[in-house]
DRENNUPA-641618 format. One line per 2 residues: number of its first residue (from 0); their letters; for each residue x, y, z of N, C-alpha, C. Coordinates in nm, 3 decimals, decimal comma, padded with zeros to 5 digits. Layout:
BEGIN
NUM = a = X Y Z X Y Z X Y Z | ...
//
This chain:
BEGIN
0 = xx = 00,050 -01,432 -00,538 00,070 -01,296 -00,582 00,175 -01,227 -00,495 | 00,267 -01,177 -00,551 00,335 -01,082 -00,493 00,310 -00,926 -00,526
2 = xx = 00,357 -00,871 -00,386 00,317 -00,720 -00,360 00,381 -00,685 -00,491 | 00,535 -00,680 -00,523 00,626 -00,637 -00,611 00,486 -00,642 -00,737
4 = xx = 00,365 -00,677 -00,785 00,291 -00,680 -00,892 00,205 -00,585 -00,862 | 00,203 -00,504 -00,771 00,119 -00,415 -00,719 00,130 -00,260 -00,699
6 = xx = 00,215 -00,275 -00,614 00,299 -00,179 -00,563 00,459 -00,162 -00,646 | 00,463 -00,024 -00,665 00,578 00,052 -00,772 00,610 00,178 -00,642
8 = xx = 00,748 00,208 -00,681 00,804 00,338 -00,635 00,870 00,403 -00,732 | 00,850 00,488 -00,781 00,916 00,621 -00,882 00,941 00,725 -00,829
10 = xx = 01,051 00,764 -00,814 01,083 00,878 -00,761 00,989 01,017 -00,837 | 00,943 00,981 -00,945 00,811 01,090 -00,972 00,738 01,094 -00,937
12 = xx = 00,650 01,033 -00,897 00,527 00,964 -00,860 00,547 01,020 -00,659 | 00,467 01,100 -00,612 00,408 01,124 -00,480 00,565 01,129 -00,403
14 = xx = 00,719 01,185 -00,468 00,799 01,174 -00,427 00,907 01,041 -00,388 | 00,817 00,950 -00,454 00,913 00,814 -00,466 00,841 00,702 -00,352
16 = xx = 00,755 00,712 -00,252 00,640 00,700 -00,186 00,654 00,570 -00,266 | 00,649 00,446 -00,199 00,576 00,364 -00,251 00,408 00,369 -00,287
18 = xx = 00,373 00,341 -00,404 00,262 00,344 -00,431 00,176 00,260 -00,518 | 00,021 00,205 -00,508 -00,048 00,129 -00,591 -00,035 00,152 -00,753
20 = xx = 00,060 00,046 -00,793 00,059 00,079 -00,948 -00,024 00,141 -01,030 | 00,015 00,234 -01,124 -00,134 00,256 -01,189 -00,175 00,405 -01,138
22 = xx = -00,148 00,435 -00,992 -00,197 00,567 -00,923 -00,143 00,617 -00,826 | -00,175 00,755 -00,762 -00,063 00,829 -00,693 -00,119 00,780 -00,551
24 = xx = -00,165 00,719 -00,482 -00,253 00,628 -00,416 -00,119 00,566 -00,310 | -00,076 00,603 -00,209 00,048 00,580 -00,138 -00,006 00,457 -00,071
26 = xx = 00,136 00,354 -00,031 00,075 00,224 00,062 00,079 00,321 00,176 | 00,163 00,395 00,254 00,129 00,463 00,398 -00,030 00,516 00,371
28 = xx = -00,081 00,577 00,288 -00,237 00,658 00,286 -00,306 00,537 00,351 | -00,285 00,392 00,277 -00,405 00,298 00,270 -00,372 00,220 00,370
30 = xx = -00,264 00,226 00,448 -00,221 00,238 00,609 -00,291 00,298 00,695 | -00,283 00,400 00,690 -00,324 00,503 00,759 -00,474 00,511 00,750
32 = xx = -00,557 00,473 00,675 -00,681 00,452 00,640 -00,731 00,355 00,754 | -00,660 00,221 00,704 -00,668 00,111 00,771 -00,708 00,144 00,953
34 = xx = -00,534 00,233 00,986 -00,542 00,241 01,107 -00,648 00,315 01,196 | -00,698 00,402 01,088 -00,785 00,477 01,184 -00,952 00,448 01,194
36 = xx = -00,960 00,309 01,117 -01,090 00,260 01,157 -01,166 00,190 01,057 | -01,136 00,263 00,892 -01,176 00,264 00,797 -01,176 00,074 00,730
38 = xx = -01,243 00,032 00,698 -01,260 -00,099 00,621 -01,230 -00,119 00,486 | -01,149 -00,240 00,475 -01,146 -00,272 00,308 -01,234 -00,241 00,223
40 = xx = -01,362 -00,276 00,292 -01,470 -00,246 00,204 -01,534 -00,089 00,174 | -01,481 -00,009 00,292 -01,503 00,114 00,282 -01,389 00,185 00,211
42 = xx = -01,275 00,148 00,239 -01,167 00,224 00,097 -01,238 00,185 -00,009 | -01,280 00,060 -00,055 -01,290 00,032 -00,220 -01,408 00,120 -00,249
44 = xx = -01,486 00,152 -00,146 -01,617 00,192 -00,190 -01,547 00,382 -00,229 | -01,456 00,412 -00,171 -01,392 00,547 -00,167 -01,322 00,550 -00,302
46 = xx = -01,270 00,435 -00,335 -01,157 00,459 -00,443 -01,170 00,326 -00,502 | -01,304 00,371 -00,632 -01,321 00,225 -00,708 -01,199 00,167 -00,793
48 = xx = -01,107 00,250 -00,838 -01,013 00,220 -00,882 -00,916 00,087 -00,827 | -00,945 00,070 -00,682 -00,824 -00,008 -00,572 -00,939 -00,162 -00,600
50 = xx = -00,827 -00,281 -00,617 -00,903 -00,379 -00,571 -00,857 -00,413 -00,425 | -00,946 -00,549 -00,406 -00,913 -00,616 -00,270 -00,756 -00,639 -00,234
52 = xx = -00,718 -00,646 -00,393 -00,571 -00,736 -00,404 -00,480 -00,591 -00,363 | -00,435 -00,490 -00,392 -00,412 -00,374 -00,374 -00,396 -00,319 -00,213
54 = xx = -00,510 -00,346 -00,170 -00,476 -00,366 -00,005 -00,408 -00,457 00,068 | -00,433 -00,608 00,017 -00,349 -00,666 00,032 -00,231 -00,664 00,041
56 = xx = -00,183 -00,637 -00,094 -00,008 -00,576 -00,100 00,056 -00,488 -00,045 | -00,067 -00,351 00,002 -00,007 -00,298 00,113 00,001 -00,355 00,256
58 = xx = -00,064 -00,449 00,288 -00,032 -00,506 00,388 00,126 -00,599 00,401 | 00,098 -00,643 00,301 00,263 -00,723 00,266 00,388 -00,657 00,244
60 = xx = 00,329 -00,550 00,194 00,488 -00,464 00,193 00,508 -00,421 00,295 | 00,430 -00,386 00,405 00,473 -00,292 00,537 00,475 -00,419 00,625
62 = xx = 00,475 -00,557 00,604 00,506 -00,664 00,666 00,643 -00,684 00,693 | 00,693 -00,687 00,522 00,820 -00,721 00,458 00,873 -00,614 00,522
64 = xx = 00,847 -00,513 00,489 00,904 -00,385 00,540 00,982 -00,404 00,672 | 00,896 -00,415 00,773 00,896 -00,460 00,910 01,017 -00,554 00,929
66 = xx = 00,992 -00,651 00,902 01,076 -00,753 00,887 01,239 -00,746 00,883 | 01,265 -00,631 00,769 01,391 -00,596 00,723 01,418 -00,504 00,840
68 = xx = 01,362 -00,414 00,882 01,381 -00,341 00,967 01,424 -00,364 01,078 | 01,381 -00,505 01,138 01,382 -00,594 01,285 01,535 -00,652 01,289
70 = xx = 01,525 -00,682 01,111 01,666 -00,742 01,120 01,740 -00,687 01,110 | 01,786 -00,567 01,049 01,895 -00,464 01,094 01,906 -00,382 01,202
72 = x = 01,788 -00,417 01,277 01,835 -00,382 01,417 01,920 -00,402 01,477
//
């Protein structure tokens, strides 16, 4: 699976924000979730809408992300 099946950016949508297809649901929010303690299992339980796979992809995009970033350093 690739993130690109997951994750969409529209410049309508939460200001162009990458976000979980389908909803205004930002990969930074489910970042930021992540970072501050919160569990996979406790987002899904927050937002039945999100699967497992969904977190996932935000993990992969801010991987990829990373990545590109390192290299244009």
């Amino acid at each position: 699976m690739s993130y690109r099946d997951r994750i969409t950016i529209d410049p309508r949508i939460r200001s162009g924000k990458p976000c979980i297809k389908g909803s205004r649901i930002a990969v930074a929010d489910v970042l930021d979730y992540l970072g501050g303690g919160m569990t996979a299992a406790e987002i899904l339980d927050d937002f039945p809408d999100l699967k497992a796979e969904d977190i996932q992809a935000c993990l992969t995009f801010a991987a990829e992300r990373e990545r590109r970033l390192t290299v244009a350093a």
